[in-house]
Structures are given as structure tokens and as C-alpha cells.
N, C-alpha and C positions, 0 to 999 in steps of 0.2 A: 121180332120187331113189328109195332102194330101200326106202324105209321106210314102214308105210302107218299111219296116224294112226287107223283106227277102234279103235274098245274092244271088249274082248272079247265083249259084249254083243252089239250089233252084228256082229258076225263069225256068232256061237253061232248069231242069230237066226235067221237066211235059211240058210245055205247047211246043207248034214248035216256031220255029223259028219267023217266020211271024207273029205269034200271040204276042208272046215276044213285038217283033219291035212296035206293032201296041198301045199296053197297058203302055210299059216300056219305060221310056228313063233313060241313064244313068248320074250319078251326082256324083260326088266324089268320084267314085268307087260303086258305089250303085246302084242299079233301084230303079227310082219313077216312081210313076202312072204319066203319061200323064194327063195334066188338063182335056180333052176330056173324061177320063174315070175318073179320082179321084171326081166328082160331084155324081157320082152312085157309088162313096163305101164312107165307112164310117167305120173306126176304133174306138172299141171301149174298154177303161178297165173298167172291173164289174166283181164283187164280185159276179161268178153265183150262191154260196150257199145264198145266200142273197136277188138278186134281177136277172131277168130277162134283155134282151134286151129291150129300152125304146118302140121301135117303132117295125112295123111289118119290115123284112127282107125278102129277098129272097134269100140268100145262109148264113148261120152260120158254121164258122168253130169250132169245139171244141175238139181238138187232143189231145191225151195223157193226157186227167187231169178228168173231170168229171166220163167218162167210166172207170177207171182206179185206181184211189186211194179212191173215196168217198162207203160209204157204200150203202148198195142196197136201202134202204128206200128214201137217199138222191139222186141217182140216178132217180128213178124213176120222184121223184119228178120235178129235174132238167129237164127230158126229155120231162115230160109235158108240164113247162114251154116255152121249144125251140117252142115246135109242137104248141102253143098255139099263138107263134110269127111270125114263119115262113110265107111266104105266100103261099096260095093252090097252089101245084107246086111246089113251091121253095124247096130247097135242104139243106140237113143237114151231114154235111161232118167230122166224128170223125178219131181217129185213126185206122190205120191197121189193129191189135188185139182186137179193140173194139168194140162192138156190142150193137144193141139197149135195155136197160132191157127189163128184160119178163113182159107181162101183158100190156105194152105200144102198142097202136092202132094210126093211122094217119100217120103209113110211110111204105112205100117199099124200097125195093133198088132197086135202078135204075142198070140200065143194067151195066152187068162186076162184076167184083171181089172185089173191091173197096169198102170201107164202107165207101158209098154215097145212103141219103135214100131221098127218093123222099117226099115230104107229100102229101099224098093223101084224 
């Protein structure tokens, strides 16, 4: 899928300007990825109580859902799953108020406040 569903808001918010320009172009009122960059991402929908990301990754986003409504056992398991995909290095990016369960080994946070954990 080469299309990336956030809103311009969103886009504007986080990353600068330049960087915006250099990933985004706009299309109907929308950002899409740039074909230049849309070859190195890959969107995907899964059932993550179910099943895993197919391939290894280097950045997983999982905000507001796993950390947040499933119960600790299911958790756990999930976050194994990520670290298991991830690549050494790559990055695992949840929500704000989410934090990695306890007892889970193979990530840091990478630097700043942000629950963004590195795998190490």
C-alpha cells in the first residue's frame, strides 16, 4: 500500500518542515509518501492478538491499542512478539501513557520522553 492515511495535521506536527517536503507530497488534500520513500514502508492490517508482523521491521508503530485495553498476560505476549520482529536497532513506538509490560527484556528507550524503545 503506497498511500499513508494520516492528515496533514499530523504530518505538520512532529516531523519539520523539510523533512515533511522531502517524504510527503500532497494529493487531494492528503499526504502520500513520495514513491522514493513509499518502497521502504509497508502498511499493514493484523489481527496483533492473533498473529505477528509477517517479516522483520525496523520501526512498529502500536499506539493506543495493545498497551492499553488488552490484559497483562495478552500484553506481554504481544510485546514479545514485536521484539521478536523488530530489527536489532529498530524502534518500537506505542502510545504516550503506554509503557513496555514488566518482565519484557530487548528494549530501551531511546533518548527523550517519548515511548520510543529502541531493541537492543
Amino acid at each position: 500500500m503506497k498511500y499513508c492515511r494520516l492528515t496533514g495535521e499530523t504530518v505538520k506536527r512532529n516531523p519539520p518542515p523539510p523533512l515533511t517536503a522531502q517524504a510527503f507530497e500532497r494529493k487531494n488534500g492528503r499526504h502520500c509518501l513520495r514513491a522514493a520513500v513509499s518502497d521502504y514502508v509497508r502498511f499493514a492490517l493484523v489481527d496483533i492478538r492473533e498473529q505477528a508482523p509477517e517479516e522483520t521491521v525496523h520501526l512498529l508503530f502500536c499506539r493506543n491499542l495493545a498497551f492499553t485495553y488488552f490484559d497483562a498476560p495478552l500484553r506481554q505476549r504481544i510485546c514479545r512478539s514485536f521484539r521478536d520482529r523488530i530489527a536489532q536497532g529498530g524502534a518500537l513506538i506505542i502510545g504516550k501513557h503506554e509503557t513496555i509490560p514488566p518482565g519484557i527484556t530487548g528494549f530501551a528507550p531511546w533518548e527523550g520522553r517519548l515511548p520510543i524503545y529502541r531493541k537492543i
